[in-house]
Backbone as CSV, one residue per row, in Angstrom:
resi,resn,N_x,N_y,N_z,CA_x,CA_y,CA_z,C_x,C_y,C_z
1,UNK,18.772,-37.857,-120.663,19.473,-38.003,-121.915,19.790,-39.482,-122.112
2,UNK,19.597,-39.851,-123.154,19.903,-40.836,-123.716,21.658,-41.297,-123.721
3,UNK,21.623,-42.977,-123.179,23.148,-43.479,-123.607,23.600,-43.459,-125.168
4,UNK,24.654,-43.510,-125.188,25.011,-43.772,-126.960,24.677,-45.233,-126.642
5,UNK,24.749,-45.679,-128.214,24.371,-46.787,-128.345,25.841,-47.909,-128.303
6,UNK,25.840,-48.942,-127.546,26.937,-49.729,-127.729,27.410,-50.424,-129.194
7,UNK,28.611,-50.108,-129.655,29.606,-50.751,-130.932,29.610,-51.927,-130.506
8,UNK,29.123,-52.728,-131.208,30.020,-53.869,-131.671,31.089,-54.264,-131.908
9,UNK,31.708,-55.122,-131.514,33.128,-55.374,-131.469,33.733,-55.600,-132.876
10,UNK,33.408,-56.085,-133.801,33.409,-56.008,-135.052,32.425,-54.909,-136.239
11,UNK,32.217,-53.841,-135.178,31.650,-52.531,-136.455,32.503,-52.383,-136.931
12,UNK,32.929,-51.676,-137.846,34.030,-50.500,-138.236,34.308,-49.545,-137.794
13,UNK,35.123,-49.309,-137.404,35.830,-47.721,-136.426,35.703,-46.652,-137.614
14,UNK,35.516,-46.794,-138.688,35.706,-45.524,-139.644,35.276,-46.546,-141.088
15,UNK,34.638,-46.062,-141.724,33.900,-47.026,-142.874,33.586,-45.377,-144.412
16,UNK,34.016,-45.388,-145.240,34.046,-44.369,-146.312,34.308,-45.355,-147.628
17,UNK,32.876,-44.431,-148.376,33.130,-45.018,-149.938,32.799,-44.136,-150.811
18,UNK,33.368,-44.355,-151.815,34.047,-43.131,-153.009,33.910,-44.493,-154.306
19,UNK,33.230,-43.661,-155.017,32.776,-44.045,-156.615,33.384,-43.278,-157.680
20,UNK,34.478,-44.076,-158.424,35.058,-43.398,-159.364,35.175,-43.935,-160.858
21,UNK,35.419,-43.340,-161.485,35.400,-43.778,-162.826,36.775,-44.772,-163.135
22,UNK,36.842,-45.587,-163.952,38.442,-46.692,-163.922,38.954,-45.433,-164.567
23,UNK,38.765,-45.179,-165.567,39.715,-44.279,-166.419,39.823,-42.990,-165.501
24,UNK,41.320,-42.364,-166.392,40.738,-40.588,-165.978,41.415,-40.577,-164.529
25,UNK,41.743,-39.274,-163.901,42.081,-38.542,-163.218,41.422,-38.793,-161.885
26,UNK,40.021,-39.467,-161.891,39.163,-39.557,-160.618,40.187,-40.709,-160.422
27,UNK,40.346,-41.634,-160.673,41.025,-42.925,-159.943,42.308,-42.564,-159.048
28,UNK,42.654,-41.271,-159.435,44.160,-41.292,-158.852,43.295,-40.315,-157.317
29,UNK,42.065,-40.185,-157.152,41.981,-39.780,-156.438,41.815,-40.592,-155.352
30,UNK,40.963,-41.970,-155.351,41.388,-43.280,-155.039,42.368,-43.530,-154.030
31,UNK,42.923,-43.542,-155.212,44.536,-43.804,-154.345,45.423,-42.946,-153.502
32,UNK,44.680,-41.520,-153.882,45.445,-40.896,-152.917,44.669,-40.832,-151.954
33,UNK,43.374,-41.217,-151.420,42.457,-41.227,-150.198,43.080,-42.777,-149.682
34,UNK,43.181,-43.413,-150.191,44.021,-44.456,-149.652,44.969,-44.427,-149.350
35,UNK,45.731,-43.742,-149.923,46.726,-43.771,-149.263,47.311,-42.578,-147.927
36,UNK,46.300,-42.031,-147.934,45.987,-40.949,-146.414,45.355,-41.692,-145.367
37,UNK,44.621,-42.607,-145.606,43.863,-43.456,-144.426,44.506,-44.159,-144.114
38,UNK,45.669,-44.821,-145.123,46.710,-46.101,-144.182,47.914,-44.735,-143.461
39,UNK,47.714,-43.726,-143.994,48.944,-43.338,-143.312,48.510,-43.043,-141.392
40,UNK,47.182,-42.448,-142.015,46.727,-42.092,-141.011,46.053,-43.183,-139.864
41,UNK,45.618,-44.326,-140.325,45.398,-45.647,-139.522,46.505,-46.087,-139.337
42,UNK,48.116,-45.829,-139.513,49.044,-46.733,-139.015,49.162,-47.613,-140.123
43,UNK,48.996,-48.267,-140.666,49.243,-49.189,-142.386,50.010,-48.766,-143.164
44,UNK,50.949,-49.512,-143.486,52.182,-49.435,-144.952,51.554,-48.691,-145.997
45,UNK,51.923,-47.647,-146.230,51.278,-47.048,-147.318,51.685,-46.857,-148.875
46,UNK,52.977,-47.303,-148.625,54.097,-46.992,-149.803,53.177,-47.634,-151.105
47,UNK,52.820,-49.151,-150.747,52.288,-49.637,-151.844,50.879,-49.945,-152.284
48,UNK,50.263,-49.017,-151.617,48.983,-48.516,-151.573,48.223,-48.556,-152.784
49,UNK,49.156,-47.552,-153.552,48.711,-47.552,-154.732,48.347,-49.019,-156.022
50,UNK,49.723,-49.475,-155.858,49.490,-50.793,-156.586,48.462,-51.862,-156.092
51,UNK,48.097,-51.701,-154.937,46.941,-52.239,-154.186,45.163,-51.809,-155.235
52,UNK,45.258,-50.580,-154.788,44.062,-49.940,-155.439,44.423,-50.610,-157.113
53,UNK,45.303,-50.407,-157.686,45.279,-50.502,-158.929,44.461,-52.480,-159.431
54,UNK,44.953,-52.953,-158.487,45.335,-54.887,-158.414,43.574,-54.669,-158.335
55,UNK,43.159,-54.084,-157.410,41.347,-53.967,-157.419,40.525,-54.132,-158.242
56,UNK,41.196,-52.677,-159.108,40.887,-52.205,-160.247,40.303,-53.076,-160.948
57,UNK,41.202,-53.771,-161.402,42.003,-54.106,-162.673,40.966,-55.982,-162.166
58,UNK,40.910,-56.383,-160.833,40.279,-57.539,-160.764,38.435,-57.294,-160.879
59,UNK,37.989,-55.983,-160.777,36.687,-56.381,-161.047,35.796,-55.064,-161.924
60,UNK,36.581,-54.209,-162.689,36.078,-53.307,-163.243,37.280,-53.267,-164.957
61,UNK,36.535,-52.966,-165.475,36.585,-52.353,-167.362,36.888,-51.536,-167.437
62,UNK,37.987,-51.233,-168.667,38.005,-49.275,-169.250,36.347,-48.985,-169.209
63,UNK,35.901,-47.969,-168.719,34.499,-47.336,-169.134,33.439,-47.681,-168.067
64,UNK,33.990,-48.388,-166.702,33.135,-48.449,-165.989,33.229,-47.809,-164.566
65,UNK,32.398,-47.773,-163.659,33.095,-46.947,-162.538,33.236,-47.822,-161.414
66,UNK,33.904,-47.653,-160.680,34.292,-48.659,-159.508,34.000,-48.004,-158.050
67,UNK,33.236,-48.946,-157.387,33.550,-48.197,-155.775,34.343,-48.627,-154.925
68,UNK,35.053,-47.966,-153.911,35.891,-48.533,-153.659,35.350,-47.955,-151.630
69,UNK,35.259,-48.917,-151.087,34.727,-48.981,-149.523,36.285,-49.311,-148.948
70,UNK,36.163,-48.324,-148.056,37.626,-48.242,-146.923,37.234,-48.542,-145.432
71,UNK,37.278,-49.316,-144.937,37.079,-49.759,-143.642,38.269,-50.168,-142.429
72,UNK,38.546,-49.129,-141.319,38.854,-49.476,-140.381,38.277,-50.512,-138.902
73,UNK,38.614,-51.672,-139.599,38.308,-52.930,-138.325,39.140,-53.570,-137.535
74,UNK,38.629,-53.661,-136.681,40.031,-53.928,-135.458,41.657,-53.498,-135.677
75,UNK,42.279,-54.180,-135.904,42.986,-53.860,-136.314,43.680,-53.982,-138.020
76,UNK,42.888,-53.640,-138.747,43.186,-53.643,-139.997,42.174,-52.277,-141.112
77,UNK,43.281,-52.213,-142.101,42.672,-51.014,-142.987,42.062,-52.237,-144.371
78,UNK,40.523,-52.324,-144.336,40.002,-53.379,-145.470,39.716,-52.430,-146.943
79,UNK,40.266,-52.129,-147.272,39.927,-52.381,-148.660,39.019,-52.948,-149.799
80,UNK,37.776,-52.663,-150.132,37.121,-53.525,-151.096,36.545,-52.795,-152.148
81,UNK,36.508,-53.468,-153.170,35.987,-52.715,-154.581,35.148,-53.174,-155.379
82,UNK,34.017,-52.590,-155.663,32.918,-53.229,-156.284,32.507,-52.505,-157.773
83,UNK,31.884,-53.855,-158.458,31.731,-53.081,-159.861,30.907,-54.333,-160.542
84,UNK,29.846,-53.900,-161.351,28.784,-54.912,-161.654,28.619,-56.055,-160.859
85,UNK,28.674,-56.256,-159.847,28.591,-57.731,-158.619,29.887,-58.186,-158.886
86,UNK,31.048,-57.766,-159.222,32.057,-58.665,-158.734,32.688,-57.307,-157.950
87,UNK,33.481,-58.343,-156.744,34.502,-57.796,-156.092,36.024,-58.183,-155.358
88,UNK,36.625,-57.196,-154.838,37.952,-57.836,-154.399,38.026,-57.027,-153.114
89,UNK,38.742,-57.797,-152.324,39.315,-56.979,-151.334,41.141,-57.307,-150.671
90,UNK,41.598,-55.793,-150.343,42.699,-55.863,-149.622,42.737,-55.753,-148.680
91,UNK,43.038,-56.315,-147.227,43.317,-55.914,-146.045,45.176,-55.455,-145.550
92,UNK,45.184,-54.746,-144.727,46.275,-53.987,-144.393,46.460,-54.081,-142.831
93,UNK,47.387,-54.932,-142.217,47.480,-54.276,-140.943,47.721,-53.351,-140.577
94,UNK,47.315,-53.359,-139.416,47.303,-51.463,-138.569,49.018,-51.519,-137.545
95,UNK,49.943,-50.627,-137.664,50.784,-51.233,-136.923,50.817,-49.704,-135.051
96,UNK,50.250,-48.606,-135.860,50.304,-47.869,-134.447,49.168,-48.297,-133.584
């Protein structure tokens, strides 16, 4: 049998992305997956939301859809959001 393959010290421990529309009801879904992964990575979660929103709002339009990539690295929850080639990102320390 085969070894697993060795991680890199800088992979991502947990890496998930979710494509949502800016407008509308999908965005709040967003934020509430964000705000389950910082709870659950150990990260401040309270202001989670205004985080996702600050994303938003820096690289996507009413009427367009945004992705939004969640990455656990070392010790931090990264945040980034993409939408026609521009993007932003938040990082979050991990405190457990």
């Amino acid at each position: 049998m085969a070894a697993p393959a060795a991680k890199a010290p800088h992979a991502p421990a947990l890496e998930m992305r979710l494509s949502v529309p800016v407008d509308g009801t999908l965005n709040d879904v967003a934020v509430e997956l964000a705000t389950k992964l910082a709870e659950f990575l150990g990260a401040e979660s309270a202001s989670i939301g205004g985080a996702i929103g600050m994303l938003t709002s820096r690289v996507a339009s009413a009427g367009e859809n945004v992705t939004f990539e969640f990455r656990h690295i070392g010790r931090e929850l990264v945040i980034r959001a993409h939408c026609n080639g521009r993007s932003a990102e938040e990082r979050r320390p991990l405190t457990a």
